[in-house]
C-alpha positions in Angstrom: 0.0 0.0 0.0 2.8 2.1 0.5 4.5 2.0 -2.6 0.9 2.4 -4.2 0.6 5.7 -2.5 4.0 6.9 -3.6 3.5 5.8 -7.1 0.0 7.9 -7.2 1.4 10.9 -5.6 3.6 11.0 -8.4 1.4 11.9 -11.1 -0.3 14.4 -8.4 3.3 16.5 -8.0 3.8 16.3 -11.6 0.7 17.8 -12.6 1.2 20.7 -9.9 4.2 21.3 -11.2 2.8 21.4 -14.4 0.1 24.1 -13.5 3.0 26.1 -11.9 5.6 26.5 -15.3 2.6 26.7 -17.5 1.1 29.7 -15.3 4.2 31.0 -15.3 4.5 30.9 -19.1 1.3 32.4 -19.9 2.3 35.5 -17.1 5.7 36.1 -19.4 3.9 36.0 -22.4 0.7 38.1 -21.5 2.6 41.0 -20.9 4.0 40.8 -24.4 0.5 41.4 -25.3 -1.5 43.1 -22.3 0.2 46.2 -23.0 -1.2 46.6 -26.9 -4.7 47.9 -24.9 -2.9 50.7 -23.1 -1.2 52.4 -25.9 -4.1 54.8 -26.0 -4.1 55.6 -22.3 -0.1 56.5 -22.1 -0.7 58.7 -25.4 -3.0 60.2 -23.1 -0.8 60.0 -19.6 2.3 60.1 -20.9 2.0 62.8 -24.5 4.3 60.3 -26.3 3.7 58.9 -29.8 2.7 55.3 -31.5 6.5 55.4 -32.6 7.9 56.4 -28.8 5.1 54.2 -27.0 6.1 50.8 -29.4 9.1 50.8 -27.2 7.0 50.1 -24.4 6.3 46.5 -26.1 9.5 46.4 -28.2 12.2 46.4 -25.7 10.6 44.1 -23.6 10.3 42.0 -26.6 14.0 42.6 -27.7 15.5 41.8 -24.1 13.0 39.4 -23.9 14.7 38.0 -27.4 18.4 38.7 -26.2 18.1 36.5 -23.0 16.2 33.5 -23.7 18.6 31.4 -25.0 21.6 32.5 -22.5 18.6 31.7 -19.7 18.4 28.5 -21.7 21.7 27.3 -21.1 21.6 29.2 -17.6 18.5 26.6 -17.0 21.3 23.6 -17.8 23.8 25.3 -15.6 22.1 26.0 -12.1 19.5 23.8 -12.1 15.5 24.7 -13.1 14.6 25.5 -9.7 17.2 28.0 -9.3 16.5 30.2 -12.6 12.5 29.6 -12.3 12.7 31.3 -8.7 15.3 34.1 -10.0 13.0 35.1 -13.3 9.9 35.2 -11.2 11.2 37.1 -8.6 13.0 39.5 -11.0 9.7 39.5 -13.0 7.5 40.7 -9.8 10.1 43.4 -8.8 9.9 45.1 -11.9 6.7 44.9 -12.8 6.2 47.0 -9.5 8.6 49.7 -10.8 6.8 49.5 -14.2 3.3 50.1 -12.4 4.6 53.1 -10.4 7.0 54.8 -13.3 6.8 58.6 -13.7 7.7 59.4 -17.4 8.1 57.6 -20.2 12.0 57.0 -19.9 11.7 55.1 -16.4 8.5 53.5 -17.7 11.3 51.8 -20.7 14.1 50.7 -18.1 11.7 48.7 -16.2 10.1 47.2 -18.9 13.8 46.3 -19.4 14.5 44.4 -16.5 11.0 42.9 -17.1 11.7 41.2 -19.8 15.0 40.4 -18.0 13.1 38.1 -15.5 10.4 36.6 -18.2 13.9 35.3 -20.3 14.3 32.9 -17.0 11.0 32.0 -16.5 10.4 30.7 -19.4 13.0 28.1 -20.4 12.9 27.0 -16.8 9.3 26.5 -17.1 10.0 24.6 -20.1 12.2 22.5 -18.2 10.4 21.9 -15.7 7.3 20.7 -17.7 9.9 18.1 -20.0 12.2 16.7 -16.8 9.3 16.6 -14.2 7.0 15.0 -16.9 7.1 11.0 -17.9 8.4 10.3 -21.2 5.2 9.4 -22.4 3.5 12.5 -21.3 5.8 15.3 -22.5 4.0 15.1 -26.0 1.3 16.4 -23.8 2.8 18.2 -21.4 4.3 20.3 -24.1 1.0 20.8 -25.5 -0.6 22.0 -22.3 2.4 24.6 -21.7 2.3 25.9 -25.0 -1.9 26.1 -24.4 -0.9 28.7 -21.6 1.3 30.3 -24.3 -1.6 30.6 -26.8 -4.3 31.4 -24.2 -1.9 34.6 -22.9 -1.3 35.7 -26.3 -5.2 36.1 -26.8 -6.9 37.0 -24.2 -4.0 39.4 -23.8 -6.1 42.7 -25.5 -9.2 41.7 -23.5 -7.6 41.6 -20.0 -5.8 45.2 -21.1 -9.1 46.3 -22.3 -10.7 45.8 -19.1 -8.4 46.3 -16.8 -7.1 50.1 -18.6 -10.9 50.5 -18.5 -11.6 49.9 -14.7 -8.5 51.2 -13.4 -6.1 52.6 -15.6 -2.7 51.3 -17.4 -1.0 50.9 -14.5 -2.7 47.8 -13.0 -1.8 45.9 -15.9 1.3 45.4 -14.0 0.3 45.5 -10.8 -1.9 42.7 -11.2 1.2 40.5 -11.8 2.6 40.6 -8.0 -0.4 38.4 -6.8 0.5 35.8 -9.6 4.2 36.2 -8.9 4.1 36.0 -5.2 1.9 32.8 -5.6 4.7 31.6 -8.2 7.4 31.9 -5.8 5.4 29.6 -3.4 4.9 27.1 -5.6 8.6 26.9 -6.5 9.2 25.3 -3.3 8.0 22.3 -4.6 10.3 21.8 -7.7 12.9 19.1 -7.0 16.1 20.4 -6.1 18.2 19.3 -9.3 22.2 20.7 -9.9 22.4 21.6 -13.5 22.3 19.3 -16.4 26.4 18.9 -16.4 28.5 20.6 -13.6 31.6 20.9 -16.1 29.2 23.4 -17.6 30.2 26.9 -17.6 27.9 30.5 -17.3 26.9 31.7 -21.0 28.8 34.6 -22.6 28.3 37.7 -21.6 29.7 39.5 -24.5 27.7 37.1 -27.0 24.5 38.1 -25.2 25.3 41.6 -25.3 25.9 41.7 -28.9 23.1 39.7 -29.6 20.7 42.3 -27.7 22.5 45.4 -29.1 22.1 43.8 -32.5 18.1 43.0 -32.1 17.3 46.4 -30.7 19.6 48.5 -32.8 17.5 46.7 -36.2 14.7 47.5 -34.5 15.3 51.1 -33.4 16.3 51.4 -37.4 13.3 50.5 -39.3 10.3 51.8 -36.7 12.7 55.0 -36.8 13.6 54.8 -40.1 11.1 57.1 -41.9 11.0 59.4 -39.4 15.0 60.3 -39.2 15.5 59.9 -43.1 16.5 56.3 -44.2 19.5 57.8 -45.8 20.6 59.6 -42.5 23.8 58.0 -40.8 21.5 57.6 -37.4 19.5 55.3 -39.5 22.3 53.9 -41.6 24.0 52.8 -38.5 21.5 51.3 -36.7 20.7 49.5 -40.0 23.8 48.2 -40.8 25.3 47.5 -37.6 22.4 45.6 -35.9 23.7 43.1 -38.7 26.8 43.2 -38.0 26.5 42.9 -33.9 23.8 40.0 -34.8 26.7 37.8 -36.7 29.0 39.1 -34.4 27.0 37.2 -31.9 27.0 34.3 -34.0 29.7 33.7 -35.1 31.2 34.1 -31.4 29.0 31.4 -30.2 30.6 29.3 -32.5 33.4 29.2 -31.0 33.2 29.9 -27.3 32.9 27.2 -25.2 30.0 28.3 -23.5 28.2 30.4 -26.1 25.1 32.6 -25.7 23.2 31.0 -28.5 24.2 27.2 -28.7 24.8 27.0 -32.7 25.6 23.4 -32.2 22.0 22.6 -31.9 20.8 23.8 -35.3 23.4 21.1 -37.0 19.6 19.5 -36.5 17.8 20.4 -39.5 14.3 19.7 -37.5 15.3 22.1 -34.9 16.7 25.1 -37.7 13.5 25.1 -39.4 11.7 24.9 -36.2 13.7 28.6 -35.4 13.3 30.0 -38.6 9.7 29.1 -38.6 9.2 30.7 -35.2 11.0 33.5 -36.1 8.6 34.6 -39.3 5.4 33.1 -36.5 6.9 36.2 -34.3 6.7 38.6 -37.2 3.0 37.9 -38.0 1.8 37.2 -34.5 3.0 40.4 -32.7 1.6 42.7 -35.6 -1.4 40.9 -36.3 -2.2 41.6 -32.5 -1.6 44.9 -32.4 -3.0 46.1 -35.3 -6.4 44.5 -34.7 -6.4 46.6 -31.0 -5.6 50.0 -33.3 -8.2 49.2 -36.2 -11.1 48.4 -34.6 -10.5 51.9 -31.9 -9.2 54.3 -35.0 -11.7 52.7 -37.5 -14.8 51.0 -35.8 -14.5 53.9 -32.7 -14.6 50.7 -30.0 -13.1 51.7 -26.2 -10.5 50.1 -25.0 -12.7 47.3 -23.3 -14.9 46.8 -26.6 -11.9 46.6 -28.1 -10.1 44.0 -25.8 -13.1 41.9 -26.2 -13.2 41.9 -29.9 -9.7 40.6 -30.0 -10.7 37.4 -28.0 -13.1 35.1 -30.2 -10.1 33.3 -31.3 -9.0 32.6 -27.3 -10.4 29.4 -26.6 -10.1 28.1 -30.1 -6.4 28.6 -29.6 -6.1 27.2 -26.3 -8.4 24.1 -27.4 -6.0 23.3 -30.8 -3.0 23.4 -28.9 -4.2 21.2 -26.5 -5.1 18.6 -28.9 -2.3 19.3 -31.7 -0.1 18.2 -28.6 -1.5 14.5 -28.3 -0.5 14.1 -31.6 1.9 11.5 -32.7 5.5 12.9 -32.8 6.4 11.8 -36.4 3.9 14.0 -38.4 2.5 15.8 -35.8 4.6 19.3 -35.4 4.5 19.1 -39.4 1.2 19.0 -39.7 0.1 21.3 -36.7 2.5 24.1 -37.9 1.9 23.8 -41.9 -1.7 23.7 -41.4 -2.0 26.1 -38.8 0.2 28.9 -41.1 -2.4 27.8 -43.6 -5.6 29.0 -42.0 -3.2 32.1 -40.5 -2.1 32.9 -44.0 -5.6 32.7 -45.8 -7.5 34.9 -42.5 -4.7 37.3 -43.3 -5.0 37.6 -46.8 -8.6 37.8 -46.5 -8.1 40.7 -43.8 -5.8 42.5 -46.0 -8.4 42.8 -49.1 -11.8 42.8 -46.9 -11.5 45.3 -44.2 -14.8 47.3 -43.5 -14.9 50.9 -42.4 -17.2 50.2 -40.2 -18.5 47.7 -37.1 -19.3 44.5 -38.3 -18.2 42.2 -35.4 -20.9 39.1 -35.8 -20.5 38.5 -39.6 -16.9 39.6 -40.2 -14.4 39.9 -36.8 -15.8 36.9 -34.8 -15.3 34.3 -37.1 -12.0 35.3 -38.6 -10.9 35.9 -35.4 -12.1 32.4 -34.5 -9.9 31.4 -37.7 -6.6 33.1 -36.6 -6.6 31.7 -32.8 -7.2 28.1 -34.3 -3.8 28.8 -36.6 -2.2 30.6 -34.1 -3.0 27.4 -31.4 -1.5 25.0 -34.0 2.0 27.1 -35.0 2.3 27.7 -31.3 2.5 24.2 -29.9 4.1 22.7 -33.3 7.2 25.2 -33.4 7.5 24.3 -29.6 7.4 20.3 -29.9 9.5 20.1 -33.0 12.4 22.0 -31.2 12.0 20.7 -27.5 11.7 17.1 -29.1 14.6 17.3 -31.7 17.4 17.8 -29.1 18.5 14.8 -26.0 16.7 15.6 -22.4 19.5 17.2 -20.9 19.2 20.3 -23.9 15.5 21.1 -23.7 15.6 24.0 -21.9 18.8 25.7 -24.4 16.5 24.7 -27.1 13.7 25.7 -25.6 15.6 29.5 -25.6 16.5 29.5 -29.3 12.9 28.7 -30.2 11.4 31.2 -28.1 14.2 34.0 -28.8 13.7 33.3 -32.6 10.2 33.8 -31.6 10.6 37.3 -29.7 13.3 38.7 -32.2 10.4 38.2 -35.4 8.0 40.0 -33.1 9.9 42.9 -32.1 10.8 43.4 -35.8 6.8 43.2 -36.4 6.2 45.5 -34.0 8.7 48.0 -35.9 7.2 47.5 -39.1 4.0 48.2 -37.5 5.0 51.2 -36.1 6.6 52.5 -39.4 3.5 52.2 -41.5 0.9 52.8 -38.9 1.9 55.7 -37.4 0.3 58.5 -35.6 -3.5 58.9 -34.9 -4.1 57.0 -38.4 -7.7 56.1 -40.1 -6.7 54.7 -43.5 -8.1 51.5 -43.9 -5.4 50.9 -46.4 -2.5 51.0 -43.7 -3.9 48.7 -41.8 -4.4 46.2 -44.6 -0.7 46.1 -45.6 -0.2 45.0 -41.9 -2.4 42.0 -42.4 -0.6 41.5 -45.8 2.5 41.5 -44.0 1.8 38.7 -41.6 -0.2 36.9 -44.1 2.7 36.2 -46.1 5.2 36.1 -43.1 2.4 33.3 -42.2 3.3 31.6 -45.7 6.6 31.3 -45.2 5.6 29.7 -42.0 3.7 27.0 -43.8 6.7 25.9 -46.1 9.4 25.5 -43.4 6.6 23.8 -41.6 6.3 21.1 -44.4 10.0 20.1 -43.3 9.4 19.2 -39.4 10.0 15.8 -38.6 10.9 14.1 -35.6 13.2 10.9 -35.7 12.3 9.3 -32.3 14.9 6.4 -31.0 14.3 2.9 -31.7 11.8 1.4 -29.2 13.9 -1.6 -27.3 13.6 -4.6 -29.3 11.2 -7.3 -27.6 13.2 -10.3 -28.4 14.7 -13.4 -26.6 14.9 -12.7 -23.3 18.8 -12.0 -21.9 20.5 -11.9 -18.9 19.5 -8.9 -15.9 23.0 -7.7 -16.1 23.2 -8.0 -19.8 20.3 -6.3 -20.6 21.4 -3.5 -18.2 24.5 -3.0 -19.7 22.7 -3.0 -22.9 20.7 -0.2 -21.7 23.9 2.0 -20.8 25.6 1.7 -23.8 21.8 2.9 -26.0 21.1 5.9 -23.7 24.5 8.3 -24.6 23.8 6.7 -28.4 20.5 8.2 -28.5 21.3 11.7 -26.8 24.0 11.8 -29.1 21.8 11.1 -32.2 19.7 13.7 -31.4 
């Protein structure tokens, strides 16, 4: 009876656990998206601009970007537990000095260290969900996390909505202390693991530095481009030496022993296309978010909270595909999840970008598109994230985990610029809105064909032959495990 109990208390810690990284997933990535509904109210507060007030969701974005795959290896390094309780408590503190920020410029800096923490939290979470989870549940556990993901990402505008409504901008951060105090409690109960090697060294500092000047100075180049002159050396440097500090990065991490972005792992042609397809994901997602939140308040005249709600049809759909697209089977099932998920993205988008009304029409046009977008945006979500966590060995999920995700972040921040270069200002063209949508419908194509090229090679099962000796089957079983990491 004993051992019974054990065994079912199990199952019970590892689905608490589970609840804890995925709640901390969906916090990180909701306040990439929350803050979309309060661009109106700091114009208002704060007498800044669309370009200036972008920053407010780019630079969280871009450090967001920088960190994730450093936290990644970090996460190898010092052990889940360590970095999950680190992010999260970095993650409240700022959000604090976010919600209490005078100006603009102090408003920036702790979005900063914001995205500083969420870089931790997620890998870790990641980790946590893939090491804590039985083999044969990680398929699903992956799909439940990257539910979280999907759920945060929509119901993103309609939390801001309301809660800018109600209360102001402000308490779109302060509502995050609660979570992240509860967070830090249920940390206690992650296992207390050392790192995934202890010959492992801390990533490179200089590597991640490069890599976030890089990101931000791109960025900082085309939302600023138009409005400095694109043939102005401010612009010209930013544009040309984000580049350069990006390969800079790269090709540093190729040779350092403990890079910031672990080139090694993309030898795996499952895991590169993974990236790249996460990366163009990032470019549509982030600016098909947005842009929704500015039409339908320029165009349609909704307030923030209408406007919150009419961004969330598409929630549940989201959350539901993700679920199910992570019980499918490994083999075919990131392929087709992703493929056919940038599909239905790509062909909303298009139909955006060709239909969009100048006025209200929220039952027979916004609802079911928008019901059509979550359901693609559900699919690419979890199928980007299984193909890469699944294409390494165990002891790299949560570095791979951090390229996915940064490849992710970098695409969005460079969505967000291009957003805030053609839609800029207090802007009621229908037309600029629809190039958005064109934008992201065929960053959403692109999607679809590296999609097409996800498989995942799982280890021979064990074969079920004669029986052998105990101690030769165990020594069997030693020599197959380093085999397998190794071919992965």
């Amino acid at each position: 009876m004993t051992t019974t109990g054990a065994e079912a208390a199990k199952p019970r810690a590892g689905t608490s656990l589970l609840l804890l990284a995925s709640g901390a997933s969906f916090l990180a990535v909701l306040d990439v998206t929350v803050v979309n509904l309060a661009i109106p109210d700091l114009h208002d507060d704060l007498g800044s601009g669309l370009k200036d007030l972008s920053w407010v969701i780019t630079i969280y974005a871009v450090i967001f970007a920088a960190l994730l795959a450093p936290a990644g290896r970090l996460a190898d390094v010092v052990g889940r537990r360590t970095l999950f309780i680190g992010g999260v408590s970095i993650f409240t503190a700022a959000s604090v000095l976010v919600a209490v920020a005078p100006n603009l410029e102090t408003l920036l800096a702790a979005r900063a260290v914001q995205g500083l923490g969420a870089a931790a939290m997620i890998p870790a979470s990641l980790a946590i969900v893939l090491m804590d989870s039985p083999p044969e549940r990680r398929r699903a556990a992956i799909g439940q996390w990257s539910a979280a993901a999907a759920l945060a990402a929509a119901v993103g505008p309609a939390v801001g909505g309301a809660l800018v409504d109600l209360a102001g901008w402000r308490s779109l951060f302060l509502i995050n202390i609660p979570f992240g105090l509860y967070f830090l409690y249920g940390a206690t109960g992650i296992p207390r693991t050392a790192g995934g090697a202890g010959a492992r060294k801390l990533p490179d500092v200089l590597g991640t530095v490069l890599l976030g000047a890089g990101v931000g100075m791109l960025c900082l180049s085309i939302s600023q481009g138009s409005e400095w002159g694109w043939s102005e050396p401010s612009t010209l440097v930013c544009l040309i030496g984000g580049p350069v500090l990006i390969a800079l990065s790269l090709l540093r991490s190729a040779r350092h022993p403990a890079p910031a972005l672990e080139i090694s792992l993309w030898r795996s042609r499952t895991f590169a296309l993974a990236n790249a397809a996460a990366f163009f994901y990032g470019v549509a997602l982030f600016a098909w978010l947005l842009v929704g939140v500015l039409y339908v308040t320029q165009v349609w005249g909704y307030s923030e909270l209408e406007a919150g709600l009419a961004m969330t049809p598409g929630a549940f759909a989201a959350t539901i595909v993700a679920l199910r697209v992570g019980k499918l089977p490994p083999t075919y099932g990131p392929r087709l999840a992703t493929a056919g998920g940038a599909a239905i993205l790509a062909g909303t988008g298009f139909l955006l970008a060709f239909t969009l009304p100048d006025h209200s029409m929220f039952l027979a046009y916004w609802l079911p598109l928008g019901i059509l977008a979550g359901v693609g945006m559900g699919a690419i979500t979890t199928g980007t994230s299984t193909a890469a966590a699944l294409s390494v060995s165990p002891l790299q999920f949560a570095g791979a985990t951090g390229l996915n995700q940064t490849a992710r972040q970098i695409g969005g921040a460079l969505g967000i610029a291009v957003l805030a270069t053609v839609v800029s200002g207090q802007v009621t063209e229908i037309a600029d809105f629809e190039q958005i949508y064109l934008i992201a419908a065929c960053a959403s194509v692109v999607v679809g064909l590296l999609g097409l090229g996800l498989t995942i090679k799982l280890p021979p099962a064990p074969a079920a032959a004669a029986p052998a000796p105990v101690a030769e089957q165990a020594a069997a079983s030693d020599r197959k495990t380093p085999a397998a990491d190794s071919a992965n």
